[in-house]
C-alpha positions, 0 to 999 in steps of 0.5 A: 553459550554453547552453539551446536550449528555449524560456523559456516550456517552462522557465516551465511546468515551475516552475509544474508543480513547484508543482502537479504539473499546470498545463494551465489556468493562463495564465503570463504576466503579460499580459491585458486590463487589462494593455493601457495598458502595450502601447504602451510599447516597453520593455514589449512588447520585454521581453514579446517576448522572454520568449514567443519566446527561446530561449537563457540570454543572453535573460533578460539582454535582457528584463531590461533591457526590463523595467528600462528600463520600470520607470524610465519607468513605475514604476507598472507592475506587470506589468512588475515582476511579469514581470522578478520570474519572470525573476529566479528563471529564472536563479537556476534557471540559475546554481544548475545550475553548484553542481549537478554536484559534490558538493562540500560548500562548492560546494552550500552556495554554490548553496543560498545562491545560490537563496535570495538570487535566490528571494528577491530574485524573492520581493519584487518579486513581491509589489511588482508584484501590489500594482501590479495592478488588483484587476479582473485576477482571472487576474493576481492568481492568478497572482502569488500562484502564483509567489509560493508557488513561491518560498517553496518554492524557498527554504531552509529551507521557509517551508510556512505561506507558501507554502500561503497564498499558494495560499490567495491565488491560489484566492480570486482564480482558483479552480482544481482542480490547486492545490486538490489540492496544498493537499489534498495539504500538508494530508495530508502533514502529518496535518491531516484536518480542513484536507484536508476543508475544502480538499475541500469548497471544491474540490467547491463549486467543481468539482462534477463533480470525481471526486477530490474526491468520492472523498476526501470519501467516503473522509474520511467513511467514516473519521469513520463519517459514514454518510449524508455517505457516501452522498452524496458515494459516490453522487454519484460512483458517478453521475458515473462511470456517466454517464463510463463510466470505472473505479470507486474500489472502495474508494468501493463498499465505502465506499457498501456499508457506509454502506448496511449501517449505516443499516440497509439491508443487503438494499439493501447486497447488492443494489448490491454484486451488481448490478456486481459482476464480481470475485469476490474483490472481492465476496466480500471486500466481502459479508464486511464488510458482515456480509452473511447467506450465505443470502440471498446464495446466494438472490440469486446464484441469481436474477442467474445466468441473467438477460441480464446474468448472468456464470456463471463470476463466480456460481459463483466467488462461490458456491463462496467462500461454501459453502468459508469460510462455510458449510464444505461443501467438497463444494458448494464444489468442485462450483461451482468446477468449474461455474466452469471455463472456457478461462481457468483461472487462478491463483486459480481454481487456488488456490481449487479446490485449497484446497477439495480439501485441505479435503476430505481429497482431497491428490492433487488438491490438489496437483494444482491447487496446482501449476498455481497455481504454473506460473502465477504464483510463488506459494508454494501447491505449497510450503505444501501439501508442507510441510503434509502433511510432504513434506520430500523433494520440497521439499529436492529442489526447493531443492537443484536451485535451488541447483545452479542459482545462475547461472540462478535468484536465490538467496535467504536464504530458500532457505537458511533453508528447506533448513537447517529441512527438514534439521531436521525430517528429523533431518538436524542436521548437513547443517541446519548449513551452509545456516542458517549462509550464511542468518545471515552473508547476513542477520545477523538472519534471525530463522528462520535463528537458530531452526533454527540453535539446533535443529540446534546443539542437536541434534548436542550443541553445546547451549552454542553455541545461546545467543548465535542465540537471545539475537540473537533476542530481543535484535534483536526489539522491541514495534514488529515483527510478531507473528510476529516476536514468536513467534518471540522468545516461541520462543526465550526457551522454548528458554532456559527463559524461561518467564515471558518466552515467556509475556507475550509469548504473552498480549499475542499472544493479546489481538492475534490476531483470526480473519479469513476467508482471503480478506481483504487481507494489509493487514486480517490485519496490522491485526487483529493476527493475521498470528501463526498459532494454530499457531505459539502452540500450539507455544510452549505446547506447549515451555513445557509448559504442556498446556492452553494448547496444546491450545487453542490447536491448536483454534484453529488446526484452526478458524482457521488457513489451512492446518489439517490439516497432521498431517504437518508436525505430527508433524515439528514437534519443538515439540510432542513434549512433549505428542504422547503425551498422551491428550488431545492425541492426542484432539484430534488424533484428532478432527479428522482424523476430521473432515477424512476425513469432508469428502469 
């Protein structure tokens, strides 16, 4: 195979494969100290053409320069050190021709061909460097670079050796691309406290280094080392202002919170505050820093209207606080109104919307739901519709999907959506033919196999409802969500396991967390409350065990993002053992009556 790039591209691209970059590192095995060899012809023969072949039959050439000089001069390692790295360039060569089958006995053949020709270039790497006077510090980093290059082409990978000889080549020439690969193998292989300690002589080394910053202040934040946070935060948050670049946003909430533990949380919301431009991002971070609304509305009203004040950004903010925080959904539409611009967003959309939905105004609720939707693919409009039990116009919408298969995706869930609609009209019969494409798509839709039980149940074929409830339970096992969890603890309700369904509840219960609505999906899954109150109250409520369930529907008018969903609620079969009695239907009373008087 002929190779018309030159050898020295195919030289940077094997040291880039070690470090991922290699702009600073010198590739050849020539300096200033290497100059007594200069005058001998086989060496700078053999050098000539490594710098400016261009076909495969060069490394043949240079070899034999390199081996000649080797005879002559044994006592030259650079010459061994160069013929070392063209071994391993035909190797890289001679291992394409195993590459384009898949052949077994073909790639076993190039494997073993790797490894001889690697190790082969593995020995006389280490033979030259010792030849290298120990003042050429560049050479030496550079053989060891090689030298870990090796290791990692050979079979099975020797990591130990080859992170030493990384080590090795730091010690000699320190270099920032190669101390990111060691943080990275450290990394890879769960050993923090190796990944500090490369971190912390790559910062020694390289004090203006924004990434290693960052990962120390991220590394300290884990260990709840507040004041090594400040440090290391500040030093960066110094440097990036200095660059006028981008800042990590996890190093301002890390710096924010290491403020707010060292007792310092007026300062913590002061510095949020002064750069804040994301709402969201603020208001995310206020949250965890455990900041008093209060004293955050005061701020908000002293940074409003100064020069470098950002009207849209404050009342955003504001309007988060007064809905999730302080639940005066009045105040907090009023602000999202003051935040409307030419601009209006998705987000802004969602919030304003959620906002009216809290105060009992649906008509602009779903106005602004569905502006969200046309704006990006959201799932809001949907939400809100199913909330209030408007089944019609979401069976309308999947069936006009689905009409049009050629133009849109469909996916199982469309079916599972459509089948569970029918369900909740008391339309059994047209459930039965979506949830079946849903579970022959998706054999362990778990949703599909719930409602599909429903319907079977419900148009008197209660035998054949077992085997989709057994496949529920049977597929889902401790490591999936908890939402995955409910729904076994449903379907064990539904075949009268009871004492199963029940210590499935009480270890969700011990899960669940309450989170503000605004908070990643990543913090909801790590508190373990990605399970809605909802969905525990209706197990309870099928189970019949009436006090759990009520409870449990408190939680969710107080806790769960889309609370008054009283039309969903009286669709939902779950709860029709205990819609009737009086204290439920005082529950319910109660806080409808909250809900209409938001306004």
């Amino acid at each position: 195979m002929k190779m018309k790039t030159r050898l020295i591209f195919l030289t940077l691209f094997l040291v880039t494969v070690v470090l991922g970059r290699a702009d600073e590192l010198i590739l050849w095995f020539d300096s200033d100290q290497y100059n007594q060899w200069t005058t001998s012809t086989n060496f700078a023969n053999g050098i000539k053409i490594i710098k400016e072949g261009k076909q495969e039959e060069d490394l043949d050439d240079a070899i034999s320069c390199f081996d000649k000089e080797i005879k002559q001069h044994p006592l030259n390692g650079y010459a061994i050190c160069n013929k070392s790295m063209i071994v391993a360039m035909q190797t890289m060569f001679k291992s394409y021709d195993f590459m384009d089958t898949e052949a077994p006995d073909s790639i076993a053949m190039g494997k073993e061909s790797v490894n001889k020709g690697m190790h082969q270039a593995l020995a006389l790497m280490d033979q030259g460097r010792q030849l290298i006077p120990a003042a050429d510090s560049i050479m030496h980093a550079n053989a060891w670079l090689w030298m870990a290059y090796f290791h990692k082409s050979c079979e099975p990978l020797d990591s130990m050796q080859m992170v030493s000889c990384l080590e090795k080549s730091t010690e000699y020439r320190p270099n920032a691309d190669i101390y990111r690969v060691l943080i990275e193998l450290a990394w890879d292989e769960d050993d923090t406290s190796k990944s500090e300690e490369y971190a912390l002589k790559a910062i020694e080394k390289f004090p203006e280094n924004s990434e290693f910053l960052v990962l120390m202040a991220s590394v300290a934040a884990q260990r709840e080392d507040h004041d090594a946070v400040l440090n290391y935060a500040g030093r960066y948050l110094e440097l990036a202002r200095q660059q006028e670049g981008e800042i990590d946003s996890d190093v301002v909430m890390a710096y924010a919170n290491a403020l707010a533990q060292n007792g310092h949380p007026d300062d913590a919301t002061d510095f949020l505050l002064t750069g804040g431009v994301d709402y969201l991002f603020l208001y995310n971070s206020l949250k965890r820093i455990g900041a008093n609304p209060n004293m955050v509305l005061s701020k908000i009203g002293q940074r409003e209207f100064t020069e470098e004040g950002n009207p849209v950004v404050w009342n955003m903010l504001r309007g988060l606080i007064y809905c999730f925080d302080k639940h005066d959904y009045k105040a907090a539409t009023e602000s999202f109104l003051k935040a409307k611009n030419d601009n209006e967003h998705r987000v802004w959309n969602q919030c304003i919307g959620y906002s009216y939905y809290l105060m009992g105004d649906i008509p602009n609720a779903l106005l602004h739901a569905q502006a969200a939707t046309n704006l990006c693919v959201t799932g809001s409009l949907q939400q809100l519709q199913e909330s209030q039990g408007m089944i019609d116009p979401l069976i309308n919408d999947i069936n006009t999907k689905l009409s049009l298969s050629d133009v849109f995706t469909i996916e199982t869930d469309d079916y599972v959506k459509l089948g569970k609609y029918y369900v909740l009209k008391k339309c059994p019969e047209q459930a039965l033919e979506p949830l079946s494409k849903a579970m022959s798509t998706t054999p362990h839709s778990l949703q599909a196999n719930i409602y599909y039980a429903m319907a079977l149940t419900d148009v008197g074929r209660s035998a054949e409802a077992t085997k989709p409830l057994e496949e529920v339970i049977s597929f889902v096992t401790e490591e999936l969500s908890t939402t995955s969890q409910a729904i076994k603890a449903q379907a064990c309700a539904m075949l009268g396991r009871n004492d199963e369904a029940r210590t499935i509840l009480e270890s969700l219960e011990k899960a669940w967390h309450p989170n503000p609505l605004f908070i990643s999906d990543e913090n909801r899954t790590l508190d373990g409350s990605d399970v809605t109150c909802y969905d525990i109250a209706a197990v309870y409520a099928m189970m019949g065990d009436n006090a759990k369930a009520c409870e449990w529907t408190a939680k969710h008018f107080e806790n769960d993002e889309l609370p008054y969903n009283f039309g969903y609620m009286a669709l939902d079969r779950r709860f029709d053992a205990i819609k009737k009695l009086p204290e439920f239907q005082q529950l319910i009373d109660k806080y409808y009556y909250q809900w209409k008087s938001n306004k």
